[in-house]
Structure formats: structure tokens, C-alpha cells
DSSP file (Angstrom, degrees, kcal/mol; ACC not computed):
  #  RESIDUE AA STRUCTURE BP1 BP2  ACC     N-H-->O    O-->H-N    N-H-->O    O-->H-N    TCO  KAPPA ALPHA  PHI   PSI    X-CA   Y-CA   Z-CA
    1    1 A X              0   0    0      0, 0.0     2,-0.5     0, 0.0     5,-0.2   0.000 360.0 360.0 360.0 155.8   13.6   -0.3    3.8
    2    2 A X        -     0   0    0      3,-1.5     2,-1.1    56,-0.0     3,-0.1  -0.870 360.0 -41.3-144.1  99.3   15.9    2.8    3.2
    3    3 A X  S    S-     0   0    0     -2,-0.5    51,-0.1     1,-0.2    52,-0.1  -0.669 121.6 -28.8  57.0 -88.4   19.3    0.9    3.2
    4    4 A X  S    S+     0   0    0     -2,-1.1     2,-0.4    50,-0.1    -1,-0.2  -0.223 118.4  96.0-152.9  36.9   19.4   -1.8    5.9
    5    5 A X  S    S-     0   0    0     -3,-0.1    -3,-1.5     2,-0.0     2,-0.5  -0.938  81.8-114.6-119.8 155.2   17.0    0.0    8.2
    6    6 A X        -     0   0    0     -2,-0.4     2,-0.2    -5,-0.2     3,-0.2  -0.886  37.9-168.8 -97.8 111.0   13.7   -0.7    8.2
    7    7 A X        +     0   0    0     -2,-0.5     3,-0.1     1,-0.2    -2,-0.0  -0.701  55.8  16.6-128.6 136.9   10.9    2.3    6.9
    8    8 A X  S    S-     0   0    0     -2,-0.2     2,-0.4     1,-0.2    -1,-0.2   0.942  71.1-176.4  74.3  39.7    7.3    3.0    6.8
    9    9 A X        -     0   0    0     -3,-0.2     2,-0.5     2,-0.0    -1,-0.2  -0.543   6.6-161.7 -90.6 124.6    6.2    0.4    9.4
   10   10 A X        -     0   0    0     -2,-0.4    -3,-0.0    -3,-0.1     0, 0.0  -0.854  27.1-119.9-130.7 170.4    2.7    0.3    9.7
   11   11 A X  S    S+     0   0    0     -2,-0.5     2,-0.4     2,-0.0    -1,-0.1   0.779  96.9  17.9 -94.4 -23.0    0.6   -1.1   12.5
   12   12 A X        -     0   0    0     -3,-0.0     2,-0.2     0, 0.0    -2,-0.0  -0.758  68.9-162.6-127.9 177.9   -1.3   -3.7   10.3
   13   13 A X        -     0   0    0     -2,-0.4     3,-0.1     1,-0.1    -2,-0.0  -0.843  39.9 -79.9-163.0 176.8   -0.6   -5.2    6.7
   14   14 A X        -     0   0    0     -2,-0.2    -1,-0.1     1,-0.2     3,-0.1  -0.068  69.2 -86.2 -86.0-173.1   -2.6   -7.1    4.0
   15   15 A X        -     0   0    0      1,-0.2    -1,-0.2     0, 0.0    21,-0.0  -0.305  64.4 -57.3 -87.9 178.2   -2.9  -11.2    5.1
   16   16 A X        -     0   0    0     -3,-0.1    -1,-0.2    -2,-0.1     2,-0.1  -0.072  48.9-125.4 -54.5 149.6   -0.5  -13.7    4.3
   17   17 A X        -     0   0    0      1,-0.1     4,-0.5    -3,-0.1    -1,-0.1  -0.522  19.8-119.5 -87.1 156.4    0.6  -14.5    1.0
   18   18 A X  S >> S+     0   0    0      1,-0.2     3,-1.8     2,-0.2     4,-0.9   0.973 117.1  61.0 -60.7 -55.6    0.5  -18.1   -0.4
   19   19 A X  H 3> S+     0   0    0      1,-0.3     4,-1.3     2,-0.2    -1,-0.2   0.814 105.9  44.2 -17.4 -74.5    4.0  -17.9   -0.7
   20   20 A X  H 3>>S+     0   0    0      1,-0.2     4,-1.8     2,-0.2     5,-1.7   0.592 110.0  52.8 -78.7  -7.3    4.2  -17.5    3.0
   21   21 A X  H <4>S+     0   0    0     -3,-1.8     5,-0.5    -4,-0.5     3,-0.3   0.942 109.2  47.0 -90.3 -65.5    1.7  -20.2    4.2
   22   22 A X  H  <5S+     0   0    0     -4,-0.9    -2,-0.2     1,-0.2    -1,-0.2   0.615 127.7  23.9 -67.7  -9.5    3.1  -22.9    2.4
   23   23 A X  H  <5S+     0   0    0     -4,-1.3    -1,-0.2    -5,-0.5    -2,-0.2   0.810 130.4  15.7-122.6  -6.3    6.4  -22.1    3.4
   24   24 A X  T ><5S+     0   0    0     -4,-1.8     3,-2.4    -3,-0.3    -3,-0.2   0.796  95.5  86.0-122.1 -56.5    6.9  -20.4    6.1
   25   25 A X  G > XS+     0   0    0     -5,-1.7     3,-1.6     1,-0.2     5,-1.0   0.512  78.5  56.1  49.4-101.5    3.8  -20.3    8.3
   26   26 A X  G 3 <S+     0   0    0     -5,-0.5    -1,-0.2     1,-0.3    -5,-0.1   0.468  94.6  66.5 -87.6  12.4    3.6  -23.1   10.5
   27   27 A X  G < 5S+     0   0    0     -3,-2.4    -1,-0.3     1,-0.2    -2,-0.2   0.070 103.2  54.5 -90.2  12.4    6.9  -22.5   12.0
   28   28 A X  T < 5S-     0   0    0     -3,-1.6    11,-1.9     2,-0.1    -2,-0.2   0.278 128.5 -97.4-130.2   9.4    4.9  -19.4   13.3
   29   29 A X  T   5 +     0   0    0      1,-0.3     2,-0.4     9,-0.2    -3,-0.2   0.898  62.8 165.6  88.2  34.4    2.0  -21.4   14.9
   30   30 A X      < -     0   0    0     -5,-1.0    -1,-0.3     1,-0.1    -2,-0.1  -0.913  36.3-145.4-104.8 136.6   -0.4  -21.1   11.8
   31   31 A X        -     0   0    0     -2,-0.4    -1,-0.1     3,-0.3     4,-0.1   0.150  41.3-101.4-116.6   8.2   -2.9  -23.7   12.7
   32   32 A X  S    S+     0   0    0      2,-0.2     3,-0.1     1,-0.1    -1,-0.1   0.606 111.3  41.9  85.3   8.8   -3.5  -24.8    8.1
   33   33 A X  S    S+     0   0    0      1,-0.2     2,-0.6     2,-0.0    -1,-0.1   0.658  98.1  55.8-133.5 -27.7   -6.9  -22.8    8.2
   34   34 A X    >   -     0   0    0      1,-0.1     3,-2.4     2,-0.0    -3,-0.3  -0.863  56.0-158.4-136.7 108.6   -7.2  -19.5    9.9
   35   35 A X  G >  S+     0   0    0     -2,-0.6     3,-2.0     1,-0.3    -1,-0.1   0.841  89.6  66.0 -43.7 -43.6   -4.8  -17.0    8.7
   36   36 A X  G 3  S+     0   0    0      1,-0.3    -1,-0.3    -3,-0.1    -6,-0.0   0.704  78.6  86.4 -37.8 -48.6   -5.2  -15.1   11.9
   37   37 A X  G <  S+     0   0    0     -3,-2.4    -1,-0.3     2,-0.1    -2,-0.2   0.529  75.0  99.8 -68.5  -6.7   -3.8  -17.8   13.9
   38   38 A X  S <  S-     0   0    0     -3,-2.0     2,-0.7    -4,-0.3    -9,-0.2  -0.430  76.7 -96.7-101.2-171.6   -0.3  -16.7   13.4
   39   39 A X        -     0   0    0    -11,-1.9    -1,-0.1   -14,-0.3    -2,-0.1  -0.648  41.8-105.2 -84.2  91.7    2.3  -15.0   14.9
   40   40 A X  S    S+     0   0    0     -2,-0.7     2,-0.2     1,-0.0    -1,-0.1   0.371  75.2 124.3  17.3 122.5    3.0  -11.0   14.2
   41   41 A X        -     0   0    0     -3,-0.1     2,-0.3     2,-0.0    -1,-0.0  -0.715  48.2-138.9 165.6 164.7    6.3  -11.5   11.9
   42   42 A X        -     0   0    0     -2,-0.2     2,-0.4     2,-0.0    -2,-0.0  -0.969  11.2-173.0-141.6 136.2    7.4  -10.6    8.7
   43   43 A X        -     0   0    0     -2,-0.3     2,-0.4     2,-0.0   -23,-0.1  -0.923   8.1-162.4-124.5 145.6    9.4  -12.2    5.7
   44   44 A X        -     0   0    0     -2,-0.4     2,-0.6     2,-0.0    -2,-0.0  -0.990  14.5-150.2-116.6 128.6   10.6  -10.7    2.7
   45   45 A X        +     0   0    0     -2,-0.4     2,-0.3     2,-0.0    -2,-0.0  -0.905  31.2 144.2-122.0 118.0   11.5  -13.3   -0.3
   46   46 A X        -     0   0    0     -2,-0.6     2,-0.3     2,-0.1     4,-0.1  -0.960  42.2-123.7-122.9 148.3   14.4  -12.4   -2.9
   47   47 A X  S    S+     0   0    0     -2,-0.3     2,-0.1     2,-0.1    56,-0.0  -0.865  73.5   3.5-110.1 152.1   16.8  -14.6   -4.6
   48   48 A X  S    S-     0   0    0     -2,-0.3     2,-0.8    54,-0.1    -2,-0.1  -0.147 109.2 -11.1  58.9-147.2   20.1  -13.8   -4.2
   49   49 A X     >  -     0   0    0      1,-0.2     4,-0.6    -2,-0.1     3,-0.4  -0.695  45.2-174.4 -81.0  89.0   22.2  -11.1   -2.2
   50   50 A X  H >> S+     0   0    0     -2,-0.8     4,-3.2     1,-0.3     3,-1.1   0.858  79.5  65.0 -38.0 -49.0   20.0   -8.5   -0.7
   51   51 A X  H 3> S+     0   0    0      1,-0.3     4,-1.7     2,-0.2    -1,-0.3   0.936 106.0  43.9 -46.4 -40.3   22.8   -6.5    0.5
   52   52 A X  H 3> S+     0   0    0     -3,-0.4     4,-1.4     1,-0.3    -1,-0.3   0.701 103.9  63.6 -87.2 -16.7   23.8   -5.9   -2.8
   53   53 A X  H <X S+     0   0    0     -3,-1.1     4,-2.0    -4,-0.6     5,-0.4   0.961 115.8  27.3 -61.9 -62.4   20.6   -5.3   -4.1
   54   54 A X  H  X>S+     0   0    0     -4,-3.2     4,-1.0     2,-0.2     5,-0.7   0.827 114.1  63.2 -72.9 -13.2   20.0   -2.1   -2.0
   55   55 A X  H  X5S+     0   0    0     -4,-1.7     4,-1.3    -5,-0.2     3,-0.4   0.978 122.5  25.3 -93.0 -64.8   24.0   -1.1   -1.6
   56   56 A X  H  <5S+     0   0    0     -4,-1.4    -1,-0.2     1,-0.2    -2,-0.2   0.368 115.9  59.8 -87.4 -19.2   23.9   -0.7   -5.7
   57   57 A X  H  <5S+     0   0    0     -4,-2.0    -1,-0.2     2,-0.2    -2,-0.1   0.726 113.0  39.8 -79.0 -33.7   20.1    0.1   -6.5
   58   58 A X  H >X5S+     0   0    0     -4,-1.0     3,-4.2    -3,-0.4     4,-1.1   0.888 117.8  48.5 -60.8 -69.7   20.3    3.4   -4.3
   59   59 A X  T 3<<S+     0   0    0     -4,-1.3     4,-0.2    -5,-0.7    -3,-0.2   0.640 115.0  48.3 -50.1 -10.0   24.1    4.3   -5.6
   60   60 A X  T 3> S+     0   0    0      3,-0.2     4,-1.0     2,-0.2    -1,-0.3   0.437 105.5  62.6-104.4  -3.2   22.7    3.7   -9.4
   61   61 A X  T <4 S+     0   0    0     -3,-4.2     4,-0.4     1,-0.2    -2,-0.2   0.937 107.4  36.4 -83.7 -47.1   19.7    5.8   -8.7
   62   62 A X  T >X S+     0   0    0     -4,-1.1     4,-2.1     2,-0.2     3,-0.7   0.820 109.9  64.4 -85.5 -15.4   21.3    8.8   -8.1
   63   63 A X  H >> S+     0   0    0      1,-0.3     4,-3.2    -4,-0.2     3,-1.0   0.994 109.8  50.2 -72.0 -46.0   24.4    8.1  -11.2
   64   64 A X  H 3< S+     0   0    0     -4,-1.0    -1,-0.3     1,-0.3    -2,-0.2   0.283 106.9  44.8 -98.3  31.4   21.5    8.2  -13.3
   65   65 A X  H <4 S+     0   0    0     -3,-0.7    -1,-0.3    -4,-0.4     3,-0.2   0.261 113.0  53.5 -79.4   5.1   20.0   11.1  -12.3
   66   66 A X  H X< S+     0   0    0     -4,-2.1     3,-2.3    -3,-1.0    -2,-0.2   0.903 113.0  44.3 -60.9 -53.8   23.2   12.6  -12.3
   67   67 A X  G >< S+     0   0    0     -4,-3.2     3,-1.0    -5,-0.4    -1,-0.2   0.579 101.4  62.0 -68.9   3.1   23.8   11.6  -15.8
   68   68 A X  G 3  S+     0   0    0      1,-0.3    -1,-0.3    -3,-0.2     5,-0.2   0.459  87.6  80.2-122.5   5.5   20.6   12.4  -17.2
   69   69 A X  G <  S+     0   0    0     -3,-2.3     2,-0.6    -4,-0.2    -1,-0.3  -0.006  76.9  92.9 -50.7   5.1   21.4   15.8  -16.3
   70   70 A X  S X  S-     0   0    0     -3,-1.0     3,-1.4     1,-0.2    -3,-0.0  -0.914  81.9-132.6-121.5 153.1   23.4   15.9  -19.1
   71   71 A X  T 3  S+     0   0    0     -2,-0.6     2,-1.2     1,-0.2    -1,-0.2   0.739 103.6  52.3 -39.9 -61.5   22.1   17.1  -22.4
   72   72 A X  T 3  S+     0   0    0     -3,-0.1     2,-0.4     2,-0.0    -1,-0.2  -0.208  92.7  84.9 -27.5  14.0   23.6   14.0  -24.4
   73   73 A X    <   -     0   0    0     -3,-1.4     2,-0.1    -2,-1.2    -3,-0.1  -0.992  67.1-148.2-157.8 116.6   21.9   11.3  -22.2
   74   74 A X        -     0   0    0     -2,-0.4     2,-0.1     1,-0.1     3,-0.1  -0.570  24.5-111.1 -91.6 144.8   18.0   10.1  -22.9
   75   75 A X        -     0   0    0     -2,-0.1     2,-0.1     1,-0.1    -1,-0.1  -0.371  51.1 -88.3 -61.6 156.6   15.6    8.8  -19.8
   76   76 A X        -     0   0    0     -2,-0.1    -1,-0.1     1,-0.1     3,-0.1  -0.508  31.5-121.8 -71.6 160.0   15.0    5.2  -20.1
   77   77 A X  S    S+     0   0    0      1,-0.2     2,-0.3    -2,-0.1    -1,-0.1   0.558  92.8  11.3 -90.4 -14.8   11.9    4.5  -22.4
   78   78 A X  S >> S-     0   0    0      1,-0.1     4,-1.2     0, 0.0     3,-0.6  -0.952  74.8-112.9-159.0 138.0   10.4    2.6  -19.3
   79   79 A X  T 34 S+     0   0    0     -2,-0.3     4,-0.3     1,-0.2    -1,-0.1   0.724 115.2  55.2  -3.9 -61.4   10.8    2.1  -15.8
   80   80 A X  T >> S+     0   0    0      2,-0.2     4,-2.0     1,-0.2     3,-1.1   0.777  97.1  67.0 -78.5 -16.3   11.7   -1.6  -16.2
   81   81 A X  H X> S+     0   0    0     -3,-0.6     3,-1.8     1,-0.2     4,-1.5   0.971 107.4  40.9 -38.9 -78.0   14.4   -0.6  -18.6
   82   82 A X  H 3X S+     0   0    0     -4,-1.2     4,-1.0     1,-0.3    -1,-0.2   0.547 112.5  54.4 -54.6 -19.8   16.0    0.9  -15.8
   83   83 A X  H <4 S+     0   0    0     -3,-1.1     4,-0.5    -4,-0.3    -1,-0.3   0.764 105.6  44.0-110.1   8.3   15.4   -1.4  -13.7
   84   84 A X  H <X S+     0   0    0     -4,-2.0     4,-1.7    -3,-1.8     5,-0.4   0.501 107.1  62.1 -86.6  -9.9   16.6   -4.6  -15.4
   85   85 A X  H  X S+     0   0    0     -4,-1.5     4,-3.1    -5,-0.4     5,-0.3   0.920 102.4  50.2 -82.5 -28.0   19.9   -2.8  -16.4
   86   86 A X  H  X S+     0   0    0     -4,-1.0     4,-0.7    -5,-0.2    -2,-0.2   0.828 113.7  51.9 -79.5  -7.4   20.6   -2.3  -12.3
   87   87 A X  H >> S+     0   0    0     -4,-0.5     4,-4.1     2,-0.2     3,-0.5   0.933 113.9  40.9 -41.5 -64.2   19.7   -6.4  -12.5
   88   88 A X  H 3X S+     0   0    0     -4,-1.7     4,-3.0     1,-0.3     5,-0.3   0.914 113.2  50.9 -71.1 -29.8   22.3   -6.9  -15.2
   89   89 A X  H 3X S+     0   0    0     -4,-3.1     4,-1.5    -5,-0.4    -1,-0.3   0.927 111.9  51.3 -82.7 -21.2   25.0   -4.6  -13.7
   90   90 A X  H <X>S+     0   0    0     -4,-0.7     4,-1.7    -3,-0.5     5,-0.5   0.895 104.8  51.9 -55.8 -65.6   24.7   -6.5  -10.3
   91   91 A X  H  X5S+     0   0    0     -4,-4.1     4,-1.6     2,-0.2    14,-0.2   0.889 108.0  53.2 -72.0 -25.5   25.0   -9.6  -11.5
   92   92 A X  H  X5S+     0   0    0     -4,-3.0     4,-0.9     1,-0.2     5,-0.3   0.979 104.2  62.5 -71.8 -58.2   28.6   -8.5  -13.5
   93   93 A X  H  X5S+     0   0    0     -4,-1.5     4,-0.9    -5,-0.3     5,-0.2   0.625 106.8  34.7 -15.9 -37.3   29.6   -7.4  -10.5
   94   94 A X  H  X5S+     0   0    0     -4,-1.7     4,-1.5     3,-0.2    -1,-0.3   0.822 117.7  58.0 -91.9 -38.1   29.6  -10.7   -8.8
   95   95 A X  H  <<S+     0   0    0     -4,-1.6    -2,-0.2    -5,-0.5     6,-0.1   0.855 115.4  31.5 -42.9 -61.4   30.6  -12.0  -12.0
   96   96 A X  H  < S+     0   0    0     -4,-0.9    -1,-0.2     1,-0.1    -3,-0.2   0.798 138.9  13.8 -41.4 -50.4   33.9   -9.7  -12.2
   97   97 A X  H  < S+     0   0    0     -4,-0.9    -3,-0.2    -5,-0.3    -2,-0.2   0.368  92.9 105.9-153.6 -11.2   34.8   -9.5   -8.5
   98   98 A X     <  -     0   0    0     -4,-1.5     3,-0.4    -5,-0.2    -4,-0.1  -0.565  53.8-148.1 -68.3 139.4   32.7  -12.1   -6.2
   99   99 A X  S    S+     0   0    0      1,-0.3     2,-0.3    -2,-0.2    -1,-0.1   0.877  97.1  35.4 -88.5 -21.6   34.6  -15.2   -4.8
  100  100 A X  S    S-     0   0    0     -3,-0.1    -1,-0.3     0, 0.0     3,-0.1  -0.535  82.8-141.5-148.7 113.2   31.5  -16.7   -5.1
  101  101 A X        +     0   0    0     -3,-0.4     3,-0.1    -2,-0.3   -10,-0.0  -0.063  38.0 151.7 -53.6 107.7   29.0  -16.0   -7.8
  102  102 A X        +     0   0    0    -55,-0.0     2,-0.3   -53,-0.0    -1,-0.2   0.539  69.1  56.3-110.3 -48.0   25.4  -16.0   -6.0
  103  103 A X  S    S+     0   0    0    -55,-0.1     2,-0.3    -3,-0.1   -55,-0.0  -0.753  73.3 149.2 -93.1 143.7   24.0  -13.5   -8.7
  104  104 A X        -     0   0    0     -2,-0.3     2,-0.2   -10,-0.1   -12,-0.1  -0.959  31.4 -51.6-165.4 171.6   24.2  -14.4  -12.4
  105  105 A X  S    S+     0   0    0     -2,-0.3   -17,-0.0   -14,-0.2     0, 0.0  -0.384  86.5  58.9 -72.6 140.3   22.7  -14.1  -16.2
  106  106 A X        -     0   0    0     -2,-0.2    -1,-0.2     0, 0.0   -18,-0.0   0.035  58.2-157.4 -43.1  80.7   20.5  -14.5  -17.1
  107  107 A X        +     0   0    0      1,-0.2    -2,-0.1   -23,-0.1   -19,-0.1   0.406  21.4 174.6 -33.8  85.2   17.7  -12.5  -15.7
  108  108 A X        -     0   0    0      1,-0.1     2,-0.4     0, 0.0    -1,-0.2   0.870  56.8  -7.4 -79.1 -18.8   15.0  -14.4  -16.5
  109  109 A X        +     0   0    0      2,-0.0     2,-0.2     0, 0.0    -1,-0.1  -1.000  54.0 170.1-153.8 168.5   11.9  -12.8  -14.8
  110  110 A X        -     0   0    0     -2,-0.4     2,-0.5     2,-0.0   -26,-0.0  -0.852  23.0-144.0-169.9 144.8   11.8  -10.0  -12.4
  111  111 A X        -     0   0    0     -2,-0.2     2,-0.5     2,-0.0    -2,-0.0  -0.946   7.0-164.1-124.8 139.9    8.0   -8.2  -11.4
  112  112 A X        -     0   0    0     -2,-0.5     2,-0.4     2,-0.0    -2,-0.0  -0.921  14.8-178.6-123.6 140.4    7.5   -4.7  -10.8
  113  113 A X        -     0   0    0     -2,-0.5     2,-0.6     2,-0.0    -2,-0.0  -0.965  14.8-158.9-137.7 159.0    4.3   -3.9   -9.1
  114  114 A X        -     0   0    0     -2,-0.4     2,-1.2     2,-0.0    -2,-0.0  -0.949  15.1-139.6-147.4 137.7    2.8   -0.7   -8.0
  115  115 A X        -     0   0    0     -2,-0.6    -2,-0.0     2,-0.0     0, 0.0  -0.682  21.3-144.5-101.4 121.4    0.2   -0.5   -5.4
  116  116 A X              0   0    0     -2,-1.2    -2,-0.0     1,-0.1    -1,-0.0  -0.359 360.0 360.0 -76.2 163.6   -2.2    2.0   -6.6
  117  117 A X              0   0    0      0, 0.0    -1,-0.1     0, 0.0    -2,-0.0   0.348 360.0 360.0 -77.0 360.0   -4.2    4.7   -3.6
């Protein structure tokens, strides 16, 4: 996705995930055996506020490469450094300023995956 539009669409994808058979599935005509049998669709599973995910993940990607244009300011030592602090600053944000806290602390797991070529 590139903000709330949908990106990269491509005419086939990998088969269903377990995830998605056991929950989602057999509202989509999947017959318990033959993956095949369902219906074109797609679900994306997140916990919590999506909007908020992308509206703050973009807008803290570019403050820190802004900031890391300055001399005095180190790259993060890892990827997931970076990408559990935009976790933790999300979830003060609802903390501070949400009427009702949906995101919270602790982060307790989060998976970063990268699909090699």
C-alpha cells in the first residue's frame, strides 16, 4: 500500500495462509480441502489501528532521514531498532491524545520479514 491506496497488485499471489483458512476462508466458499476452491479476495491481519500505522510510519521515515542528515545523529544499529521505536511512538500517541486507547505497551512481538529474489 502507499498510504491508503493500494500498490504493486499483481495478477496472482502465493496460496492461502493458515491464518487465513482457519479464519477467514469458508466465508469465501473454501470447500476444507482444496485451496483453489476459493474466491479471488484478499485480507491483511494487523492488530490495532492501521490508519495510524501508515499515517505515522511514512511521516517518521522521512523525520529520520531528515535527521540523520545531521552530523550529530547515528543510523540505527538495525532495521528493527527503527522499527520498534515507530511501534513505541504510536502507541504514546494513543496513549497521550486517543479517546480510546486501541494501541498500547508493551510491544511484545512484532516480525519483520523480507522476501528474498
Amino acid at each position: 500500500m502507499q498510504g491508503f491506496k493500494y500498490a504493486n497488485l499483481q495478477p496472482r499471489y502465493p496460496e492461502p495462509t493458515a491464518d487465513f483458512l482457519e479464519r477467514d476462508a469458508r466465508s469465501l466458499g473454501w470447500d476444507g480441502s482444496d485451496p483453489s476452491s476459493i474466491q479471488s479476495a484478499s485480507y491483511v491481519y494487523r492488530n490495532g489501528d492501521f490508519r495510524a500505522h501508515v499515517v505515522a510510519f511514512e511521516r517518521l521515515d522521512n523525520v529520520l532521514t531528515d535527521m540523520l542528515s545531521f552530523p550529530d545523529f547515528k543510523n540505527p544499529n538495525k532495521p528493527e531498532d527503527w522499527v520498534r521505536f515507530k511501534f513505541e511512538f504510536v502507541a504514546y500517541l494513543y496513549k497521550k491524545f486517543a479517546r480510546r486507547q486501541i494501541i498500547g505497551r508493551p510491544i511484545d512481538a512484532f516480525c519483520l520479514s523480507k522476501q528474498l529474489p
